[in-house]
DOFIMAR-677185 format. One record per residue (C-alpha): residue number from 1; residue in three letters; chain; x negated, y, z. Coordinates in Angstrom, 2 decimals. Example, Ala and Ser with C-alpha at 12.3 -4.5 7.8 and 13.67 -1.06 7.14 Angstrom:
BEGIN
+-----+------+-------+---------+---------+---------+
!  nr ! rest ! kette !    east !   north !      up !
+-----+------+-------+---------+---------+---------+
!   1 !  ALA !     A !  -12.30 !   -4.50 !    7.80 !
!   2 !  SER !     A !  -13.67 !   -1.06 !    7.14 !
+-----+------+-------+---------+---------+---------+
END
This chain:
BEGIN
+-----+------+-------+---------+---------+---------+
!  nr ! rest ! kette !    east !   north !      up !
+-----+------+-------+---------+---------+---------+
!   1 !  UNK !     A !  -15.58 !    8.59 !   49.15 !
!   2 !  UNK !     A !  -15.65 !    4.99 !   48.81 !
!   3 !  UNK !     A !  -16.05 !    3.34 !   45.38 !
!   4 !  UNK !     A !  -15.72 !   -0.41 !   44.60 !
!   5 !  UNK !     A !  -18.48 !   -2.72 !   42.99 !
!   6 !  UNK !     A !  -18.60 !   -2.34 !   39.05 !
!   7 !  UNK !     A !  -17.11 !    0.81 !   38.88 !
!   8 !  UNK !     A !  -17.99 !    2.84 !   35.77 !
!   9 !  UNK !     A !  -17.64 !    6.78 !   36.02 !
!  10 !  UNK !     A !  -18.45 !    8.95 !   32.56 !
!  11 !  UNK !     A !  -18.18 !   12.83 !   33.17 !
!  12 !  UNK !     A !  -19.54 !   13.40 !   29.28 !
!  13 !  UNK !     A !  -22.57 !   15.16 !   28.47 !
!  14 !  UNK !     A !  -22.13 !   18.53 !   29.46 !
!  15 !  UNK !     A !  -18.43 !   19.95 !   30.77 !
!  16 !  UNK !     A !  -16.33 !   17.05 !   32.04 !
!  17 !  UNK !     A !  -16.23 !   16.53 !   35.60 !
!  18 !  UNK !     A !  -14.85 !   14.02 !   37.67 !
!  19 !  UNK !     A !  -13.38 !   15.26 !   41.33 !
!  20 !  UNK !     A !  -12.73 !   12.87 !   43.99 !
!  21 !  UNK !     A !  -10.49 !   13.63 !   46.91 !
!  22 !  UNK !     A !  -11.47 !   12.39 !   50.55 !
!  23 !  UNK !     A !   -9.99 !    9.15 !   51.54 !
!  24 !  UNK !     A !   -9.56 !    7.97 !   47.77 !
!  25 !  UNK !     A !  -10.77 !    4.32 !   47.48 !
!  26 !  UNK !     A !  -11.50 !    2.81 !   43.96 !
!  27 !  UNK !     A !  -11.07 !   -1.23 !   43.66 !
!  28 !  UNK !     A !  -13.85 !   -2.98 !   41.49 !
!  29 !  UNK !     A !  -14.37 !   -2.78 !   37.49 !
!  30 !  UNK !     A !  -12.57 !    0.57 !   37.25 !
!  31 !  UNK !     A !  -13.40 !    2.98 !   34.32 !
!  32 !  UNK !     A !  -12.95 !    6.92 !   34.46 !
!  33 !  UNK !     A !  -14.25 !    8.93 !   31.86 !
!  34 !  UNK !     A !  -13.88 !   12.63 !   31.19 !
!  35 !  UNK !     A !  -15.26 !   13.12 !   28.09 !
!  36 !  UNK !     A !  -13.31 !   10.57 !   24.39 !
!  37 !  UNK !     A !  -14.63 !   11.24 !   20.64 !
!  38 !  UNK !     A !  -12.15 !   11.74 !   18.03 !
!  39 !  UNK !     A !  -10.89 !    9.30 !   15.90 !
!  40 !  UNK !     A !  -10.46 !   10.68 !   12.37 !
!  41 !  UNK !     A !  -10.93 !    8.28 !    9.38 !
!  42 !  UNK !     A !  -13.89 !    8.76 !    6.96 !
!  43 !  UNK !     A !  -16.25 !    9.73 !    9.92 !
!  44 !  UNK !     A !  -17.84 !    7.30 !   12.27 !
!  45 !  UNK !     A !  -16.52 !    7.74 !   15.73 !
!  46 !  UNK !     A !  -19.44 !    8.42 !   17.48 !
!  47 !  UNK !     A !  -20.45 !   11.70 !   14.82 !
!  48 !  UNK !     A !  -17.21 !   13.25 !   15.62 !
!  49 !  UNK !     A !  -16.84 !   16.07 !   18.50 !
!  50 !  UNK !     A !  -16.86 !   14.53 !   21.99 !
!  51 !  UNK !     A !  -13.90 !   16.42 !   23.99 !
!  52 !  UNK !     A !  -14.48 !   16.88 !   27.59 !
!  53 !  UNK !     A !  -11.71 !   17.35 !   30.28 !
!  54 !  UNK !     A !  -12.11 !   16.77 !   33.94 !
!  55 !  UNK !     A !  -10.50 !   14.13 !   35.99 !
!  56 !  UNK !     A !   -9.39 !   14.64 !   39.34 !
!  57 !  UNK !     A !   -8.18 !   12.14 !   42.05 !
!  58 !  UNK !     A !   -6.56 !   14.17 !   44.94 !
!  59 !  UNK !     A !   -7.12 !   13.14 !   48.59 !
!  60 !  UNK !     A !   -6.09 !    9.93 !   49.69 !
!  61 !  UNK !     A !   -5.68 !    7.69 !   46.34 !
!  62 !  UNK !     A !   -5.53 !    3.82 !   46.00 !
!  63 !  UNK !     A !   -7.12 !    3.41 !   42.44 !
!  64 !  UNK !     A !   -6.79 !   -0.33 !   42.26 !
!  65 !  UNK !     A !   -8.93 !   -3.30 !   40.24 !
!  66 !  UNK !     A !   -9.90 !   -3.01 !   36.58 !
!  67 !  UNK !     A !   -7.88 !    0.27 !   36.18 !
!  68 !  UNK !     A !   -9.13 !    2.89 !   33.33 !
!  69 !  UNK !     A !   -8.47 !    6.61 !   34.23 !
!  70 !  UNK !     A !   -9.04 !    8.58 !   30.62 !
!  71 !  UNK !     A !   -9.81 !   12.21 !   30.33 !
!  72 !  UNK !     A !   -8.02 !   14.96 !   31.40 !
!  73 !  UNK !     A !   -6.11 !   13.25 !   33.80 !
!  74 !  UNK !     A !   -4.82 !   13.76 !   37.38 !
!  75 !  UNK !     A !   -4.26 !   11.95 !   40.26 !
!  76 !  UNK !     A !   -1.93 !   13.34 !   42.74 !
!  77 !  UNK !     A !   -2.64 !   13.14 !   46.80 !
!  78 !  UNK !     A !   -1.75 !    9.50 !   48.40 !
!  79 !  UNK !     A !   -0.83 !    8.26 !   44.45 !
!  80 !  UNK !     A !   -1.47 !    4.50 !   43.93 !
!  81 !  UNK !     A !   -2.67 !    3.08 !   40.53 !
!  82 !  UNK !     A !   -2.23 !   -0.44 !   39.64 !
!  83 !  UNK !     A !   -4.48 !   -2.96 !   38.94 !
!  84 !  UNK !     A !   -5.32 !   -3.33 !   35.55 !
!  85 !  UNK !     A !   -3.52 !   -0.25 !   34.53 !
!  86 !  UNK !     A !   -4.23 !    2.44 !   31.78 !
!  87 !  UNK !     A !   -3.73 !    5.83 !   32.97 !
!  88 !  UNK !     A !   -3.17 !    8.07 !   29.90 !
!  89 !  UNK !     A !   -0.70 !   10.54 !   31.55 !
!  90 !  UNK !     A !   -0.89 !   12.64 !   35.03 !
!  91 !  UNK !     A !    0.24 !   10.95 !   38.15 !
!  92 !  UNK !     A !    2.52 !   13.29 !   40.67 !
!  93 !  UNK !     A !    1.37 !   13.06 !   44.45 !
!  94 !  UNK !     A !    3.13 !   10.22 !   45.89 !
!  95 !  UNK !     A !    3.34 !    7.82 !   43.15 !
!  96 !  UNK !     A !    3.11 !    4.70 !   42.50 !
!  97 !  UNK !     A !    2.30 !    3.98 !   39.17 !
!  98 !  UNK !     A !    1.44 !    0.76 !   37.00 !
!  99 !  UNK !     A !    1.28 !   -0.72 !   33.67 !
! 100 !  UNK !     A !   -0.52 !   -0.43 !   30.09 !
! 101 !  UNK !     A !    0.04 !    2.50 !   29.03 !
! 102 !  UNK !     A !    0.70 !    3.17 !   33.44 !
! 103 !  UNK !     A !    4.19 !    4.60 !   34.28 !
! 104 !  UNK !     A !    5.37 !    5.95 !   37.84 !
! 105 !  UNK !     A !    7.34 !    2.87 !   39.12 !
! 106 !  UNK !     A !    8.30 !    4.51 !   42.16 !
! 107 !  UNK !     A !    7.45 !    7.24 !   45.23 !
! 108 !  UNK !     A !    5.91 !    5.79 !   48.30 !
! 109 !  UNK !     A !    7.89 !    5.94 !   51.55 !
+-----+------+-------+---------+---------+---------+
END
């Protein structure tokens, strides 16, 4: 596993894990979290339930610069992420995917 400088992971406190396939390279400043509070008014944010769901990056990924992964997510084998992106929705194996919120642009060859 190979993980770029300033790289922040957050698995949560207690059941949110974050798998990482072999091969998969992360480019510097990225954020993955597993774990997000809720967001209901009248309540501050950080007294509200933390929800944990695991993250997982199949073999073989190119996660690039400054790109935030949120919980729950998945990563499909040989997908590339953008730089800068915002992943909010799975990624199929194969994609290529980019953009705030990130969108599958196209399949690699």
């Amino acid at each position: 596993m190979q993980i770029g400088a300033h790289c922040a992971l957050w698995a949560g406190r207690s059941t949110g894990r974050i798998e990482v396939g072999a091969r998969t390279t992360f480019g510097p400043s990225c954020f993955i979290t597993a774990a997000d509070y809720g967001l209901h008014a009248g309540t501050r944010i950080t007294d509200q339930p933390m929800t944990e769901r695991d993250v997982i990056f199949g073999p073989d990924c190119w996660i690039g610069t400054k790109a935030v992964i949120t919980a729950g997510i998945t990563i499909g084998e040989g997908a590339v992420i953008g730089a800068g992106s915002v992943v909010t929705k799975d990624v199929p194996a194969g994609a290529i995917a980019a953009g705030v919120p990130a969108k599958v642009l196209k399949m690699r060859d």
